[in-house]
C-alpha positions as CSV (number, residue, x, y, z in Angstrom):
1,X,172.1,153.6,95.1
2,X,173.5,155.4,98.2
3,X,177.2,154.7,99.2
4,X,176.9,152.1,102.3
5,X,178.9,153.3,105.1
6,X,180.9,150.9,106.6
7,X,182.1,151.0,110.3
8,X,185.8,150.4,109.1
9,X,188.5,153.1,108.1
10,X,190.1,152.9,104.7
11,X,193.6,152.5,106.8
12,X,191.9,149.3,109.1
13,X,190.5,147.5,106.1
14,X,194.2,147.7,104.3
15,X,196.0,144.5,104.8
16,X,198.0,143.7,107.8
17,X,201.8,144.1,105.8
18,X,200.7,147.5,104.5
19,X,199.8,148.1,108.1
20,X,203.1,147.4,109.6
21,X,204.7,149.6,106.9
22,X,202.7,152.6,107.9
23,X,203.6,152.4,111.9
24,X,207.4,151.8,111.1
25,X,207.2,154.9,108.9
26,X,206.2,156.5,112.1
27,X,209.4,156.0,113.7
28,X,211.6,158.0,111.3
29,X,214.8,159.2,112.7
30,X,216.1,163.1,111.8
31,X,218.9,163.2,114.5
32,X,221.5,166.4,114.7
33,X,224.8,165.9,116.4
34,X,226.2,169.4,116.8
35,X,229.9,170.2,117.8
36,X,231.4,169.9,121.1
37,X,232.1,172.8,122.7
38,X,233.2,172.1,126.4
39,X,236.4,172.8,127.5
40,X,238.7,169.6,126.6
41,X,235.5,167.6,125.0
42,X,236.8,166.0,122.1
43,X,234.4,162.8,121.8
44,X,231.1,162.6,119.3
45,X,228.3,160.3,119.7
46,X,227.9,158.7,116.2
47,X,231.0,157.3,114.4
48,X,230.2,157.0,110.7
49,X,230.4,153.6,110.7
50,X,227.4,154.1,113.4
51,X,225.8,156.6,111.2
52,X,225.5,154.5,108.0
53,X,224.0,152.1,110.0
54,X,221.3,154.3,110.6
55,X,220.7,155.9,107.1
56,X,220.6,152.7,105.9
57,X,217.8,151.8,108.1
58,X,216.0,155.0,106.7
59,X,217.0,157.8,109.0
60,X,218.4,161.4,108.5
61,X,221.6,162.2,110.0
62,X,222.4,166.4,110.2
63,X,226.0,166.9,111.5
64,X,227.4,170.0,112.1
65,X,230.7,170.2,109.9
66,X,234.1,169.5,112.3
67,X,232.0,167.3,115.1
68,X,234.0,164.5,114.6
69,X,237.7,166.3,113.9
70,X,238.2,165.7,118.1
71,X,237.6,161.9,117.5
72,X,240.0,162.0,114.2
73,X,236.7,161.8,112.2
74,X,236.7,163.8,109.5
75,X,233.2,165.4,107.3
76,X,234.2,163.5,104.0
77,X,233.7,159.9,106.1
78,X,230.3,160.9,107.8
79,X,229.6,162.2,104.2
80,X,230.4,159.0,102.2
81,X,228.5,157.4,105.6
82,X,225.1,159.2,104.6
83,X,225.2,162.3,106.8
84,X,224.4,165.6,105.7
85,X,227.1,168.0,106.5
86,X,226.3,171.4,107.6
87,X,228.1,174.9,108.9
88,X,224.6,176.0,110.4
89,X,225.1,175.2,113.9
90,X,221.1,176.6,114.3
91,X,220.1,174.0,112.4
92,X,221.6,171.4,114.1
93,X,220.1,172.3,116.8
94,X,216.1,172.4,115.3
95,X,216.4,169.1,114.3
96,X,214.0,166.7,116.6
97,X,216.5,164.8,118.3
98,X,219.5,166.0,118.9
99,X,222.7,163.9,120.3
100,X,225.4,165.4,122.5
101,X,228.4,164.2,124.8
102,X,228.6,166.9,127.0
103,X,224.5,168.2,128.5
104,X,223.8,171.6,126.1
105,X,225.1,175.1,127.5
106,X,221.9,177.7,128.3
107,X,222.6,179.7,125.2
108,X,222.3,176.2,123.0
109,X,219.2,175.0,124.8
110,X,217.9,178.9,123.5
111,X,218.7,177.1,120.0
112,X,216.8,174.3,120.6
113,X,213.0,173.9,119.2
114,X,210.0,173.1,121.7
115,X,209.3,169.4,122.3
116,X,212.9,168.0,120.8
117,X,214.2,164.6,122.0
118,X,217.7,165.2,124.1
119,X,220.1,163.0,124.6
120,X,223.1,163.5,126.4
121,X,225.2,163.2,129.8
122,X,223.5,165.1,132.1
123,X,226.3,165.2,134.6
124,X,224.3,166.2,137.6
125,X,227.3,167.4,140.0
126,X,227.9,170.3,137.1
127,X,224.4,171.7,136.9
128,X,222.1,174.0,138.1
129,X,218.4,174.8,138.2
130,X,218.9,177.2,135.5
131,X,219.2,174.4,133.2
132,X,216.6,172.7,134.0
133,X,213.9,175.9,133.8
134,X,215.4,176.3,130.4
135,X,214.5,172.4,129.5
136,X,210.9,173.0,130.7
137,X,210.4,176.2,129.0
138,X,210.8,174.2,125.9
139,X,208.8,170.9,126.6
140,X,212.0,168.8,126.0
141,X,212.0,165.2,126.6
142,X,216.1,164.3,127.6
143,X,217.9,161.5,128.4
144,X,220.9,160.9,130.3
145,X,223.1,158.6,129.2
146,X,224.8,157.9,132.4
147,X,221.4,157.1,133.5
148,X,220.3,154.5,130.9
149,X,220.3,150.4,132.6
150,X,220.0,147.2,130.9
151,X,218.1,144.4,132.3
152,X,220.7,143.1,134.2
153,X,221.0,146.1,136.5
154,X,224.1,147.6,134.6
155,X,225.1,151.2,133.5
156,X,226.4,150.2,129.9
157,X,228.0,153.9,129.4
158,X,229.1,154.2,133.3
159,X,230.6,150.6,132.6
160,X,232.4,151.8,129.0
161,X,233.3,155.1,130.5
162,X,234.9,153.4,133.4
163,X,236.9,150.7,131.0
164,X,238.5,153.3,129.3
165,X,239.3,155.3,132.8
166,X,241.0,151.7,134.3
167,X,242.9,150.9,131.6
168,X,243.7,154.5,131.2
169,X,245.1,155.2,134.4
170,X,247.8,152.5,134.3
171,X,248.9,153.5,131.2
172,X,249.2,156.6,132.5
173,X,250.5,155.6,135.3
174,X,253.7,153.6,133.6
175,X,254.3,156.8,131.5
176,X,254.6,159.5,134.7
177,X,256.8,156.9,136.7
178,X,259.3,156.6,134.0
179,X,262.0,159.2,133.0
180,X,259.1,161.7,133.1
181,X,260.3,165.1,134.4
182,X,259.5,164.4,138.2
183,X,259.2,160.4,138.1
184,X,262.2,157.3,139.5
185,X,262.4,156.3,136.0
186,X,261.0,153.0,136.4
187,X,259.2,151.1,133.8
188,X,256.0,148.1,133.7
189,X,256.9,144.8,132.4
190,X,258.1,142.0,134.5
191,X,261.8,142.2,134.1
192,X,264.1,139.4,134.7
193,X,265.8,139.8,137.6
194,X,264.4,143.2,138.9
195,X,261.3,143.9,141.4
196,X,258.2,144.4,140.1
197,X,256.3,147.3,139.8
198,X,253.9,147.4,143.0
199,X,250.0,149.1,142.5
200,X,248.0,150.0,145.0
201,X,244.3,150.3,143.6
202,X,241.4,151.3,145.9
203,X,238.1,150.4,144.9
204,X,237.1,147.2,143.2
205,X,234.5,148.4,140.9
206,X,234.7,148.3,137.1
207,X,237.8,150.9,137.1
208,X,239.5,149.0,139.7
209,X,239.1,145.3,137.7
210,X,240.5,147.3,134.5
211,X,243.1,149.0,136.4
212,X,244.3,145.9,138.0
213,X,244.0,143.7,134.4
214,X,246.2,146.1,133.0
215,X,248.5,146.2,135.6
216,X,248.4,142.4,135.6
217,X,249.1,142.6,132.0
218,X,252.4,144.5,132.0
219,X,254.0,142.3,135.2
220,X,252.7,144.6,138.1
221,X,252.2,143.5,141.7
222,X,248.8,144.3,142.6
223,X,246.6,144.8,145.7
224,X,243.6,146.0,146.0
225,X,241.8,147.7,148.6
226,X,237.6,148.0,149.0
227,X,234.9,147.8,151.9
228,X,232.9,145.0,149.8
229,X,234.0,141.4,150.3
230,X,231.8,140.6,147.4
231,X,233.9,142.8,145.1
232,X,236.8,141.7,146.0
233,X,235.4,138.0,145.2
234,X,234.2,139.4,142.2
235,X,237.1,140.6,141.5
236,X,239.3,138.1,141.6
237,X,236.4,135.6,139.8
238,X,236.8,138.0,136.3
239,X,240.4,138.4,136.6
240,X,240.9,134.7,137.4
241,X,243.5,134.7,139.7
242,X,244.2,135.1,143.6
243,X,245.4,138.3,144.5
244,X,246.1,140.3,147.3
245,X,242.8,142.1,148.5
246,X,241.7,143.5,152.0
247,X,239.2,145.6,153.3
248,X,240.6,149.4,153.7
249,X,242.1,149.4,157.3
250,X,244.3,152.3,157.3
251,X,246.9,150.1,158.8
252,X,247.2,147.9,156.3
253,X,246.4,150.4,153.6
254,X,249.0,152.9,155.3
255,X,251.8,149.5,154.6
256,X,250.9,149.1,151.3
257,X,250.9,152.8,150.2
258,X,254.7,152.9,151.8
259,X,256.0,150.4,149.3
260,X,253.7,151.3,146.1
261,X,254.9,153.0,143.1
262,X,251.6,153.8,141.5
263,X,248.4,154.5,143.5
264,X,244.8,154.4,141.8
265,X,241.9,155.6,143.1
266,X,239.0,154.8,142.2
267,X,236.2,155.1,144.8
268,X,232.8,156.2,144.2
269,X,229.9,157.7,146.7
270,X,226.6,158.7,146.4
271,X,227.1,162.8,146.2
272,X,230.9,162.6,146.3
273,X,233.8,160.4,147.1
274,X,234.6,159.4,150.3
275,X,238.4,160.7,151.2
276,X,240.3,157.3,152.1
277,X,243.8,158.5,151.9
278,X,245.1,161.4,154.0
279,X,247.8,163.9,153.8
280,X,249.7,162.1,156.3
281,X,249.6,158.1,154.3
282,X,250.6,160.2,151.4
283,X,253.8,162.0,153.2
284,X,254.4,158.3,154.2
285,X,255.0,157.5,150.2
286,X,257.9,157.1,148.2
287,X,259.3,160.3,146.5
288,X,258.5,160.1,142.6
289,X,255.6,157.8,143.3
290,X,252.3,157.9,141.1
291,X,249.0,158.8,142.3
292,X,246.4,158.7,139.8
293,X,242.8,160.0,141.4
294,X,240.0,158.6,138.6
295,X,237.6,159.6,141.5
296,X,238.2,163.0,141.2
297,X,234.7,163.9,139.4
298,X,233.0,163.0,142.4
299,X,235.9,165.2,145.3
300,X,238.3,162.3,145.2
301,X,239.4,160.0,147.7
302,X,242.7,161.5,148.4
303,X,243.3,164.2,150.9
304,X,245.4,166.0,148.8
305,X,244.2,166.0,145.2
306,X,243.3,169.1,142.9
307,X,241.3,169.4,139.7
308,X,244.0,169.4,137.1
309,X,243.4,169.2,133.7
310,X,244.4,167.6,130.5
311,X,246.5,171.2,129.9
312,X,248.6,170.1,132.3
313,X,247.4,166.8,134.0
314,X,249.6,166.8,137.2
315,X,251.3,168.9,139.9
316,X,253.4,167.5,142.9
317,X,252.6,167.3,146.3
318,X,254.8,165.7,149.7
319,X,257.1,164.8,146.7
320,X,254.3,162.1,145.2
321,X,253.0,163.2,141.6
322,X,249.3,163.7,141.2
323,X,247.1,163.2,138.3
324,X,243.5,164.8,138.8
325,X,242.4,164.9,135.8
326,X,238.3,164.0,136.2
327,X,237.7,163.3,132.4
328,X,240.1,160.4,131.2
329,X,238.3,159.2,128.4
330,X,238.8,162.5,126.7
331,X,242.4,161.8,126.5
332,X,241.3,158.9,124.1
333,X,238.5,160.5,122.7
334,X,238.6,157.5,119.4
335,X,237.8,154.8,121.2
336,X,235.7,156.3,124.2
337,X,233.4,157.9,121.1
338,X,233.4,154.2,119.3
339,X,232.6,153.4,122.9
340,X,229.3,155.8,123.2
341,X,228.6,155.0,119.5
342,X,228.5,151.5,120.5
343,X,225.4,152.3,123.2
344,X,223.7,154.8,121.6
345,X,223.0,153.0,118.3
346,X,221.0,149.9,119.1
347,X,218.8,152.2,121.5
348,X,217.9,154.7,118.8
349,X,217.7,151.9,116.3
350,X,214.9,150.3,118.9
351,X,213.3,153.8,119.5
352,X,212.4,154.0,115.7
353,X,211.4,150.4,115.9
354,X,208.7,151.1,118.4
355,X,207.4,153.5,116.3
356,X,209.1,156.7,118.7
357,X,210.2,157.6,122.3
358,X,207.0,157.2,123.2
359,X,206.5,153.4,123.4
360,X,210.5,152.6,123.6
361,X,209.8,154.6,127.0
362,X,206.5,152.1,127.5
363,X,208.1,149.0,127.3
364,X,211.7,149.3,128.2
365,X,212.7,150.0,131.7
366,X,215.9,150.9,131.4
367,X,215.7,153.6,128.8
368,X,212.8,155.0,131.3
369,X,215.7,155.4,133.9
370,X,217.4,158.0,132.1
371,X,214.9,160.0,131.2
372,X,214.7,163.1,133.8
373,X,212.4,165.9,131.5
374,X,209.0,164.5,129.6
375,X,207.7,167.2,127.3
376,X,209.2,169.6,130.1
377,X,208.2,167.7,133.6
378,X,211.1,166.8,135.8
379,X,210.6,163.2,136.1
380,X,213.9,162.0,138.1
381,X,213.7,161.7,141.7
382,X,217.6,162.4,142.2
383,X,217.3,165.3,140.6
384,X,214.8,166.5,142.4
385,X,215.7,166.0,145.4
386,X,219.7,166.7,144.6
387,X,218.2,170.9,143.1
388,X,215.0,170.7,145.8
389,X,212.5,171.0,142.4
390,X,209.0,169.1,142.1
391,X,209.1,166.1,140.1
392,X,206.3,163.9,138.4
393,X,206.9,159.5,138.4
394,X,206.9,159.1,134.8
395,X,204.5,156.0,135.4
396,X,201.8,158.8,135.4
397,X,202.6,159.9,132.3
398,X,203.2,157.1,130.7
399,X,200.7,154.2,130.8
């Protein structure tokens, strides 16, 4: 009797379990994380805590040896966590999806095999087309980190980033004011008996609100300056107390920054920061007074800052002490990488849950907003228009 043939494939006829079990083994992870190299990078993407979480869940983790020394992670506790530990630095990079802080140099995109997953910071304002050619060349889906929104409009790693920056710049901040070579020897805390410590913090965004808990926190007098009633409302609603805000009028701005001690800014545009502060408010400031620019990645908003860097964070200027330096986080690089770790897990988690890139980018919005490169098209609009390249909507690619 002949065999009948049936209209049905062997895999549709299985049952519907053994069918989920094949499309999840679809979504295997093999994920490298290669060593930082930028200048002052000490952060890493995975912490092994973050990394057993994944093994666990059936991935493969390649880590180039020393990745984590920056972050006070050594090789023996991404080892015990399930990674494998490697010198190869080549073969980090031929793994399919590769995690970075920093975006890749063009000699480590030359390492990198055709159609790998990237994700990274892209950090547009550092770039040049260069990079990008290099990224099409080699088909390379990438993500930017700084890119990625959740469903309620936020930035989660702009938002972590710029935690660790507010919080950050007081404490850095109470530490330049104090017997510090050039500082008035004055210390935080709300002493009985003596005058507070007054901040001046322009810019009520996520840096400012830290900033100004922090401040709060150690017995500071704070007000703060910003254009947007609503955050300044806002403001005030998460901190949960009345403070003094106003919109920036340089007269009232110009009082304030007469009195302060410590200055924070922490103003953001859309190519670079807007300067609020000239030379002349800052010639008007107290000698030995603190100005701490967190806006400096985007120009700064002061008249008179400089890059400085980590090396040697400040340099004076009218007698007022400037610190430029425009990656904070790095100075904590434990917690800013538990920080990353924190976002990056539950999205690559979800990503092999939907069975690859492909249908995480499908369904979740948010992920699709930091993707710029699909299998080498330029598919963000800002950068586009920012290095004057052609760009595909990814809702053509993807349907």
């Amino acid at each position: 009797m002949s065999k009948s043939l049936s209209p049905f494939t062997k895999q549709q006829l299985l049952p519907q379990e053994e069918t989920l079990e094949i499309f999840k083994r679809k979504g295997e992870l093999y994920i490298g994380i290669p060593k930082e190299t930028a200048h002052q990078e000490k952060r890493v993407c995975l912490t092994p805590d973050a990394v057993s979480a994944i093994v666990s869940n059936g991935h493969k983790v390649l880590l180039e040896s020393g990745a984590g020394n920056g972050a006070n992670f050594s090789d023996k506790d991404y080892s015990e966590a399930g990674a494998e530990i490697t010198k190869d630095t080549e073969k980090v990079f031929s793994c399919p999806m590769i995690l970075k802080v920093e975006p890749p140099s063009l000699e480590q995109i030359k390492l990198i095999n055709p159609q790998t997953i990237l994700i990274s910071a892209l950090q547009i304002k550092t770039q040049n087309k260069l990079y990008f050619e290099a990224l099409a060349a080699k088909r390379i889906t990438a993500l930017a980190f700084e890119y990625i929104r959740e469903e309620d409009g936020a930035y989660p790693a702009v938002r972590s980033l710029s935690e660790i920056a507010g919080t950050a710049s007081i404490l850095i901040a109470s530490e330049l004011i104090s017997n510090n070579k050039d500082g008035n020897g004055i210390m935080f805390g709300n002493i009985s008996g003596v005058p507070p410590v007054e901040v001046v913090i322009i810019g009520a965004g996520t840096v400012g609100e830290f900033a100004a808990r922090s401040a709060i926190g150690l017995g500071a007098n704070v007000k703060i300056f910003d254009n947007s009633i609503s955050k300044l409302r806002r403001i005030q609603t998460n901190l949960g107390r009345t403070l003094f805000t106003s919109t920036v009028q340089p007269k009232n701005l110009s009082k304030a920054l007469k009195r302060c001690d410590v200055v924070i800014g922490a103003v953001r545009g859309v190519n670079r920061s807007p300067i609020v502060v000239s030379e002349a408010m800052v010639q008007s400031m107290k000698k030995g007074a603190v100005i701490i620019d967190v806006s400096i990645d985007m120009g700064g908003c002061f008249e008179t800052s400089e890059v400085t860097s980590h090396r040697t964070p400040t340099f004076v200027k009218n007698g007022v002490i400037h610190y430029c330096v425009p990656n904070i986080p790095a100075k904590y690089s434990r917690t800013a990488s538990v920080s990353i770790s924190n976002i990056f897990t539950p999205y690559l988690l979800k990503i092999a849950e939907d069975g690859g890139i492909e249908n995480s980018l499908r369904f979740d919005r948010g992920l699709k907003n930091g993707l710029y490169f699909y299998h080498g098209i330029l598919t963000s609009k800002p950068v586009a228009e920012w290095f004057n390249l052609k760009y595909t909507d990814i809702n053509l690619l993807i349907f």
